[in-house]
C-alpha positions as CSV (number, residue, x, y, z in Angstrom):
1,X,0.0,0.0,0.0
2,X,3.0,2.8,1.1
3,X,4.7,1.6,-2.3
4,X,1.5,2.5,-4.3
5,X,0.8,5.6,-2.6
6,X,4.9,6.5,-3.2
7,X,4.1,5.2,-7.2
8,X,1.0,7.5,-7.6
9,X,2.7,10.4,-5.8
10,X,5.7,10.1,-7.8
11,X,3.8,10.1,-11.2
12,X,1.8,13.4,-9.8
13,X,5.3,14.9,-9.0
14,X,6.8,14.3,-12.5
15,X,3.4,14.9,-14.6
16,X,3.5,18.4,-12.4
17,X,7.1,18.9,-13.4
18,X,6.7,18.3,-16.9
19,X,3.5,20.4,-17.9
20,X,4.8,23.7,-15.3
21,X,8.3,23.1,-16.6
22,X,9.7,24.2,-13.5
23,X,12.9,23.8,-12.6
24,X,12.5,24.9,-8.8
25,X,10.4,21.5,-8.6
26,X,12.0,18.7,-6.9
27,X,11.8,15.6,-6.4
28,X,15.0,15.0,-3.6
29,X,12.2,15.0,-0.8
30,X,11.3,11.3,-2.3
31,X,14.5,9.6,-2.0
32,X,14.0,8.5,1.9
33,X,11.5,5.9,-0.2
34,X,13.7,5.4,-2.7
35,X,16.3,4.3,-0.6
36,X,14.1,1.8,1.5
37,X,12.9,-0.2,-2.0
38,X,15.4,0.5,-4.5
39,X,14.5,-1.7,-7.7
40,X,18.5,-3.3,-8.2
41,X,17.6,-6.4,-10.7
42,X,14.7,-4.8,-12.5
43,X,15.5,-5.6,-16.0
44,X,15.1,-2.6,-18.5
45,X,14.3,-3.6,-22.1
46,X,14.3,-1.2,-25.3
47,X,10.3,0.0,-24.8
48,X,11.2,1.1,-21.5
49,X,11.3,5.6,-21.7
50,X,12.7,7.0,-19.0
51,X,11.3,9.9,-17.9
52,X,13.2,11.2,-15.0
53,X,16.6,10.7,-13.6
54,X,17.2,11.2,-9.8
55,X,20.8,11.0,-8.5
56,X,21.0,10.5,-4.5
57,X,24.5,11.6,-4.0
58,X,24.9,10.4,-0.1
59,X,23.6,7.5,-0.9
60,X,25.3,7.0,-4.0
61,X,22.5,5.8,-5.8
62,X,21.0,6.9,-9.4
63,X,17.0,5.8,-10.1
64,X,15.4,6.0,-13.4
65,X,11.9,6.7,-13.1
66,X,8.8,6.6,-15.7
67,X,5.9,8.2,-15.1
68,X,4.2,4.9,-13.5
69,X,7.2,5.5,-10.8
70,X,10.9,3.8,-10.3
71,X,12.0,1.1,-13.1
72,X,15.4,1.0,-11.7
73,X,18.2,2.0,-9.4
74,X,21.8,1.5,-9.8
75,X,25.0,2.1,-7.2
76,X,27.3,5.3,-8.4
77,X,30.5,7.0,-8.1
78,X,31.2,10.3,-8.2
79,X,33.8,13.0,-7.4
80,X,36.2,12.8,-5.1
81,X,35.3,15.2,-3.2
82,X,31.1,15.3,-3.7
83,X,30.0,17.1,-0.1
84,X,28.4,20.1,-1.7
85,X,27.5,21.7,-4.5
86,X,29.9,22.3,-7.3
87,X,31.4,25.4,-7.3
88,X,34.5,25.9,-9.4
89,X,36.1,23.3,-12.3
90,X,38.3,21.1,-11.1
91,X,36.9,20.9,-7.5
92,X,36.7,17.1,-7.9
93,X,32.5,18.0,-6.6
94,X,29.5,16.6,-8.3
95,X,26.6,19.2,-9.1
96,X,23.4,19.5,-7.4
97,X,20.4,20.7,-8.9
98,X,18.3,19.9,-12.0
99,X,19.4,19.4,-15.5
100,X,19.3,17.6,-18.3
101,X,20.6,15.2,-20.8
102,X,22.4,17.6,-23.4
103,X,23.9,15.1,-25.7
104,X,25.0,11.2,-25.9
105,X,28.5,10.5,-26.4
106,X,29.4,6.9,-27.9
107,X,33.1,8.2,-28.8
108,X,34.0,8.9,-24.9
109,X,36.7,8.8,-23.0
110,X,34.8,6.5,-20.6
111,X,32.7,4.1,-21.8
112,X,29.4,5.8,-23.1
113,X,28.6,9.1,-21.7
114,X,25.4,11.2,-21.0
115,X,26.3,15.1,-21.2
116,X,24.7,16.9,-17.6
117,X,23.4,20.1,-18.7
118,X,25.9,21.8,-15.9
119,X,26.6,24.5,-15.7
120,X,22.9,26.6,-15.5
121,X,22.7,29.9,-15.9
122,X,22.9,29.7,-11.4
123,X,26.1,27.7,-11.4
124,X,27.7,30.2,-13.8
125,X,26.8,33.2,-11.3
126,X,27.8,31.1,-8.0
127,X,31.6,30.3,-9.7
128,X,32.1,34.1,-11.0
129,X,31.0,35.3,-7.3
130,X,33.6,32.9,-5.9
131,X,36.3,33.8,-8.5
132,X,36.6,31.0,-10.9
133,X,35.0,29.1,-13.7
134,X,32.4,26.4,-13.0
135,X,33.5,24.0,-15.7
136,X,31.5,21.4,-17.1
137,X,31.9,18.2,-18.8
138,X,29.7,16.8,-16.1
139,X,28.5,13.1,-17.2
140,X,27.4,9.8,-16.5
141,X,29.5,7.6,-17.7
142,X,31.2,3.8,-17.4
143,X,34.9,3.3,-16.6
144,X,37.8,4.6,-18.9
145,X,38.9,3.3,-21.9
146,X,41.9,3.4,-20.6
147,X,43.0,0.4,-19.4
148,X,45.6,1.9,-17.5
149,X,43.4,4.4,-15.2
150,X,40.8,1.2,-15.0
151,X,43.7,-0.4,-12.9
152,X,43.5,2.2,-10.6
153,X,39.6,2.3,-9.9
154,X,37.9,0.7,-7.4
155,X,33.9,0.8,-8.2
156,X,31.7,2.4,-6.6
157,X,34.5,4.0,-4.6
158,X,34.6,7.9,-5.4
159,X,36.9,8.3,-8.0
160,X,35.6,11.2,-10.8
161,X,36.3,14.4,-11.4
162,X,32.8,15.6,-10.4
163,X,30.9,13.0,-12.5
164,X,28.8,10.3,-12.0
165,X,30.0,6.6,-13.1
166,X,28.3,3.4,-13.2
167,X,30.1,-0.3,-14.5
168,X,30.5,-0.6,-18.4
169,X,27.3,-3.1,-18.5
170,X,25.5,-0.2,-16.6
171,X,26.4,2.8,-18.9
172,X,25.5,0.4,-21.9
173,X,21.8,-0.5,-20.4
174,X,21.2,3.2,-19.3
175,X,23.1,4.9,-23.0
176,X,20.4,2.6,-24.7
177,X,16.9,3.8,-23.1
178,X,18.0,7.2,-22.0
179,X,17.1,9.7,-24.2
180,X,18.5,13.5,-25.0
181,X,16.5,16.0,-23.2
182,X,15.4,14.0,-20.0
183,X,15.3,15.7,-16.8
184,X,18.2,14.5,-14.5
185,X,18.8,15.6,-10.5
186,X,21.3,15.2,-8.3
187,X,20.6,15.9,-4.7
188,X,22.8,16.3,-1.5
């Protein structure tokens, strides 16, 4: 019964977020939920859409959603340093806030990679107040190509430069059904 009621309130939340387009809307306030059912060995097929990406960085977890609620949930990496927003490039910190998919990259330096929208038009303001550039670059993306760095990586320890990293057979199931222009956020 509490998993329906979480299902119908989270298809409200995104139908509300998608007709309003509004980017103050959020969706962190659901992860508590998340956390306590988190759908590991759903398997996601090539009909699946997903509508809505929702990184819980303490948790170091990363749902997809549709609008009938969470399809699947999948344990994540990011920067090494990821307490707090990101501020300036190259302060090893993952973003917080919403975004979206900009672009999908099948010629990465990492194994597949889905372009985060970062910076915002917020971000940009927040770095030139502290006296640097925000950067960007932020992804999700699989290990390295590199089989030399891949030596060095110890999944799902923290190991990015600010971005968000899943195994190889991860990236390759989520590059597949993700498409450009969905809705992705990261929360504390």
């Amino acid at each position: 019964m509490k998993q329906r009621r979480l299902v119908a309130l989270l298809s409200f939340k995104i139908l509300i977020l998608f007709i309003s387009k509004a980017s103050a809307e959020s969706l962190c306030n659901l992860l508590p939920d998340l956390a306590k059912n988190p759908a590991w060995s759903t398997k996601l097929n090539s009909q699946d859409r997903i509508d809505y990406i929702l990184i819980d960085k303490s948790r170091r977890m990363m749902h997809l959603m549709d609008q009938s609620g969470l399809l699947k949930t999948y344990r994540i990496a990011l920067g090494k340093k990821p307490n707090g927003a990101k501020t300036c490039s190259g302060d090893n910190k993952t973003p917080e806030g919403i975004y979206r998919v900009e672009y999908k990259n099948s010629q990465s330096d990492y194994h597949l990679s889905l372009k985060i929208s970062y910076p915002n038009i917020q971000d940009i303001l927040r770095a030139k107040r502290a006296g640097c550039d925000a950067g960007g670059d932020t992804m999700i993306h699989g290990l390295p190509n590199d089989l030399l760095k891949r030596l060095f990586i110890r999944h799902p320890k923290d190991w990015t430069k600010g971005c968000a990293a899943v195994t190889n057979k991860q990236i390759e199931e989520i590059f597949a059904i993700v498409e450009t222009g969905t809705p992705i956020e990261l929360c504390k």
